[in-house]
N, C-alpha and C positions, 0 to 999 in steps of 0.2 A: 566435396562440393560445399561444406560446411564451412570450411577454410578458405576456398576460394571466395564466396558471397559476404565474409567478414572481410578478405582484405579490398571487395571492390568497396564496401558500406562506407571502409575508411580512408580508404584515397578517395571517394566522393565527399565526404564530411572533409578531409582535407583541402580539400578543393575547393568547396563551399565556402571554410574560414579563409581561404588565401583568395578568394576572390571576394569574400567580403573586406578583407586588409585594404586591397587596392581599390577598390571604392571609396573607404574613408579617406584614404592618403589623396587620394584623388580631388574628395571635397575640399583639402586642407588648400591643396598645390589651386586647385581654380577660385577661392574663394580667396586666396590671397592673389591671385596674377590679373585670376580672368581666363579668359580662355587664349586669347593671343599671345598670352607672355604666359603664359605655362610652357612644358614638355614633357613626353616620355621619361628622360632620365631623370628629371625634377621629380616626379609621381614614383617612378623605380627607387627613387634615394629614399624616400620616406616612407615606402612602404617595404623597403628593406631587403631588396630582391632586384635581380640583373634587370635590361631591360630587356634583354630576349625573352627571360621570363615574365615579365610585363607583356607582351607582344603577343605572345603565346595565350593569352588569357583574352586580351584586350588589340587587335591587331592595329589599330593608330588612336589616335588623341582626339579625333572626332567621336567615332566609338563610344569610345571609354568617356566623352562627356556629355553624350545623349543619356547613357545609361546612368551616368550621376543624374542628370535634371529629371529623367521620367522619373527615377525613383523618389527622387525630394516632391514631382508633383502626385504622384500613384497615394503617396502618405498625404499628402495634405487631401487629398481628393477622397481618401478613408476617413481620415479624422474629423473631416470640416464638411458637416452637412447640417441645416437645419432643421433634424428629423425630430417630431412630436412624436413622442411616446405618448400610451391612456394616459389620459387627465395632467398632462403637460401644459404648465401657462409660459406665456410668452419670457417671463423673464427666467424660467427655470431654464429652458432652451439658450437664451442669449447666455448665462451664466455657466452653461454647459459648452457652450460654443469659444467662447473666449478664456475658458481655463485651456480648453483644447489647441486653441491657439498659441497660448502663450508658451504651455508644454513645447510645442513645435518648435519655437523659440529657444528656447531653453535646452532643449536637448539635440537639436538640430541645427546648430548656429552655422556649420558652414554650408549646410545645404542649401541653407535661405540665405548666404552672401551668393552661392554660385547663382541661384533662379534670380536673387537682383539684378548682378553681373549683365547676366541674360537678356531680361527685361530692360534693362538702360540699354541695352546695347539694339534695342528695336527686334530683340525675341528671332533672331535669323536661326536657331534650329528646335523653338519652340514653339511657333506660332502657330502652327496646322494642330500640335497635339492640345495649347489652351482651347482651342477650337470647338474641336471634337471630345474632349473629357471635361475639360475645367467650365465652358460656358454653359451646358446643357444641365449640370450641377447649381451652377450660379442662377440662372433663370430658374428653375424651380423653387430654390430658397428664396428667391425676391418674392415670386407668388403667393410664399407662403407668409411673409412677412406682407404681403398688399393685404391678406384673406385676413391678418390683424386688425390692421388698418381700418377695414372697412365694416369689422364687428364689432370696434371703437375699443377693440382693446391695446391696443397705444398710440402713442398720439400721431398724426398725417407726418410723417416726416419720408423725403425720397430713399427709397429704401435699395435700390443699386448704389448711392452712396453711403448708406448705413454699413454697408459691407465694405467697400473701399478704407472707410474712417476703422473699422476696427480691425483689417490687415495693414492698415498702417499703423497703428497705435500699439497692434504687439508685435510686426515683425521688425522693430523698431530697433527692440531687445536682442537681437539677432544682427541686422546688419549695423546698426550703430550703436554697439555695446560699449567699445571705446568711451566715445561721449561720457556715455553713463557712468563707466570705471573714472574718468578724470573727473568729473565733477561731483561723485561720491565717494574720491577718492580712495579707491578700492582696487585694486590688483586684478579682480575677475566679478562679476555677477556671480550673487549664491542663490542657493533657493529662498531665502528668505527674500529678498530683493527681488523675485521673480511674484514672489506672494502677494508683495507689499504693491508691487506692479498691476499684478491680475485684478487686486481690489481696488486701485485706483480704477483703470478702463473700465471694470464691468461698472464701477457705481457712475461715471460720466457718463457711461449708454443707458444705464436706466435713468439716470434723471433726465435726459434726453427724450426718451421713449415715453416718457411716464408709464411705465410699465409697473412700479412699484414707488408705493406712496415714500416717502423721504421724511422721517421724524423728527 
């Protein structure tokens, strides 16, 4: 019995990693095509495996790119909330918020080309689920950013675009990295460059916000 429940652990952990393979591969192949000029054997060549074997995991290319997008939104949808901790001020949260962001960036770059992809493309297999996880998240952060506002602890500014301005200002680093690499001519963004980044945005949204005096 002992034997047997060790080799199901590890053809389950097997399973696990090779279906985690074919999710990355997956991000690479849709973040570079898109979803209309992808394929099956494009995703099987990169992640190194038949496409039977692909098929068997992932049974077509719709599938397999729903389950890339929920998981690039399920993570952004854990990591990006405006939640106050005890004795949390305004700009510790935005400081906490926009490092969190740009991590996502950073370590998730083709995730966030696939959900652009997506998005430019008028959200045809995303739209129901921003709906129902991504808006009901959004609307409570804006509240909680109005419930500032109206303590006067930073300044009247529209705060549904205060969110927009800093998903675009670091998912920026993500889908148009390019740009950045030629004009800082640089082969790839490093962490330092992502640092140098996060300090830029957060100190534009605080002086923005006036959330924190500027010396």
């Amino acid at each position: 019995m002992v034997v047997k429940k060790q080799k199901q652990t590890k053809q389950s952990i097997n399973r696990q990693e090779l279906e985690a393979r074919i999710l990355r591969s997956a991000e690479i192949v849709f973040a570079e095509k898109g979803y209309n000029g992808s394929s099956m054997e494009a995703i099987a060549a990169v992640a190194k495996i038949s496409k039977q074997n692909l098929i068997y995991y992932f049974s077509n290319k719709e599938l397999l790119y729903k389950r890339v997008l929920k998981e690039m939104l399920d993570i952004w949808i854990e990591k990006l909330s405006f939640l106050e901790k005890d004795g949390d001020t305004p700009e510790q949260v935005i400081r906490r918020y926009v490092h969190e962001k740009m991590q996502l960036s950073r370590l998730y770059p083709n995730g966030s080309k696939v959900f652009a992809h997506e998005i430019i493309s008028g959200a045809p297999m995303l739209k129901d689920y921003l709906v129902s996880h991504l808006k009901p998240q959004f609307e409570r952060d804006v509240k909680l950013v109005k419930s500032w506002i109206s303590k006067g602890l930073i300044a009247d500014i529209d705060a549904e675009h205060l969110f927009f301005t800093i998903w675009a200002a670091t998912q920026t680093y993500a889908d148009f990295s390019l740009q950045m690499e030629v004009l800082l001519v640089k082969t790839s963004l490093d962490e330092d460059d992502f640092e140098r980044a996060e300090s830029a945005v957060t100190e534009f949204v605080m002086r923005a916000l006036g959330a924190k005096k500027i010396n």
